[in-house]
N, C-alpha and C positions, 0 to 999 in steps of 0.2 A: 217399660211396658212388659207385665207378663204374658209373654204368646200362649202358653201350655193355659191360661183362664179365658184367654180372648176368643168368642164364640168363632166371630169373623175367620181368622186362623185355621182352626178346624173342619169350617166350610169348605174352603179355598184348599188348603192344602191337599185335599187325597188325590182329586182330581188331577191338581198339577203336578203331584210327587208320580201318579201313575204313568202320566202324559211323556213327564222327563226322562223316567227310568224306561218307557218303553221304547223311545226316541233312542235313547242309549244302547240300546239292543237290538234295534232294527235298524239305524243307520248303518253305512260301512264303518269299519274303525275309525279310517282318516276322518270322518266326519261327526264323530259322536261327541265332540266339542260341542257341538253347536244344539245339544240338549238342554247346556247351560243356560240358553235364552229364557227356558221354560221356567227357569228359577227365578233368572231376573224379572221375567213377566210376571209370577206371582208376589214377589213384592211389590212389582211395582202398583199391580192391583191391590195388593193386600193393604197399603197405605194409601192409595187413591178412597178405599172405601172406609179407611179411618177416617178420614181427612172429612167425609161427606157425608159420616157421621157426627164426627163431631159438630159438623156445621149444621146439621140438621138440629140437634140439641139447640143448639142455640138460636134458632129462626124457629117458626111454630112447625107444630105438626102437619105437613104437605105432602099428600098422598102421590103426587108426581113424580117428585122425588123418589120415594120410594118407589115403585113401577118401574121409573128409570133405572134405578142403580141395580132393580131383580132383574132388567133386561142387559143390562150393558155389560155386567160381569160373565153370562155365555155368551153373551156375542162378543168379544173379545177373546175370551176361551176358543173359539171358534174360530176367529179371526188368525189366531195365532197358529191354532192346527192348520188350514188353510194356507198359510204361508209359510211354513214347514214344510208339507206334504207337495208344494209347488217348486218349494226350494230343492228338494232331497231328491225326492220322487221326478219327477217334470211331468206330473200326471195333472193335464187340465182338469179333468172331467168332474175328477176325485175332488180335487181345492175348489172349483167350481161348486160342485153339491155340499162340501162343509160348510162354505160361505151361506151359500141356502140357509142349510139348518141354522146357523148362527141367528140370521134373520128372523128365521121362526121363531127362535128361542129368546129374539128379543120379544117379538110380539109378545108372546108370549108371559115374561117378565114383566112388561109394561101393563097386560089386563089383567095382570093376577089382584092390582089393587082394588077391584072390578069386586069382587067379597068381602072386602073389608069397608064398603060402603053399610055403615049398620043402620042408616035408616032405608034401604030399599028392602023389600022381601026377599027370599029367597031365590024365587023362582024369577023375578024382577031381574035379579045377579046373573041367573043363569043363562035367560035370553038375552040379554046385555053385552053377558060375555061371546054366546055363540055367533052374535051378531058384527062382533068386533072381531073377530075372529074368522069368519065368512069372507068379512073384506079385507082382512090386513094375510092369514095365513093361507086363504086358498086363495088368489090370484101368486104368491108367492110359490104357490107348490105347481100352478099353470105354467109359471116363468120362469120353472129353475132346469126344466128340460128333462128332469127326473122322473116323471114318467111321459112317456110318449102322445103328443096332442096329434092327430090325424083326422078326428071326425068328431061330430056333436057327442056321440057312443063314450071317446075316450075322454071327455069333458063330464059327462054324468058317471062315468066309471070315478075317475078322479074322486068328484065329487061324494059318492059313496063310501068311498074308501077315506075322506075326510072327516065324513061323520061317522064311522065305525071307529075308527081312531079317536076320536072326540067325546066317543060315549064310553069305548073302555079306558082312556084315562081319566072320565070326570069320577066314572062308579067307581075307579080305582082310589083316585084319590078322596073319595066322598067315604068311602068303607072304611080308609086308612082313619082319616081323621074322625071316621065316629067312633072309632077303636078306640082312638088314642084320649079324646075326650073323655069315653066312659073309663078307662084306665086314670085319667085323672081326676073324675069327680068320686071316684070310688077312693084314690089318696086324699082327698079334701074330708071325706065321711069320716075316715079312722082317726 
């Protein structure tokens, strides 16, 4: 198999080459062996997600699937920082809120297939998604101790703070990809 064509490959790797080499340089010496995990985890993902591609080729097109494997590769990533930073560090608090984010980042993964629905409308997609999202990402950011619950105040606080984040990364990612479309329909003209 050529890795240097293999899309997958590319994905995967900056992340975890960063992830290792900065393990590498923030651990003490005696322990910057144990960076190498970072390596062995991304093979070991890098061929889980061959493996679930190729199997997907061969069963029909199943949008769960996909969702699953966009959520399961950071939260794994995550998983992995999390029990590094528990191992090295002895820092609860820290491996504690990775795990969080992991979680979110599965949600996350999991309703991106949520746009690739082409018979809903748009705006269908949208409320769909904030809706799945209401329930799976903000009880998760209530229960990760990450910001402080005391009163109904820091529950609606929270909760602002969920949809300010929700609206600058949709317009973000909404701007990117009309860029990037009109960049390719303008290659498809010439």
């Amino acid at each position: 198999m050529n890795f240097f064509k293999n899309k997958r490959y590319w994905i995967l790797m900056p992340p975890f080459l960063l992830t290792a080499l900065g393990l590498f340089f923030i651990l003490p010496e005696d322990k910057r062996g144990y960076s190498y995990v970072v390596v062995i985890a991304f093979w070991i993902t890098y061929y889980v997600w061959n493996y679930y591609n190729l199997k997907k080729r061969e069963e029909a097109d199943d949008s769960s699937n996909k969702g699953l494997t966009r959520g399961i590769i950071p939260f794994l990533f995550f998983i992995i920082l999390s029990l590094l930073w528990t191992q090295f560090e002895a820092s609860s608090a820290t491996s504690k809120s990775l795990l969080y984010y992991g979680v979110i980042a599965f949600f996350l993964g999991v309703a991106s297939v949520i746009y690739e629905m082409e018979r809903w409308r748009f705006i269908q997609q949208i409320v769909v998604h904030y809706l799945v999202m209401l329930i799976t990402v903000f009880p998760t950011l209530l229960l990760s101790g990450i910001y402080p619950i005391d009163s109904f105040r820091d529950v609606v606080n929270v909760y602002l703070d969920f949809n300010k984040m929700g609206l600058f990364l949709f317009l973000t990612t909404y701007f990117i990809f009309k860029w990037r479309n009109r960049g390719y329909l303008k290659a498809q003209d010439e």
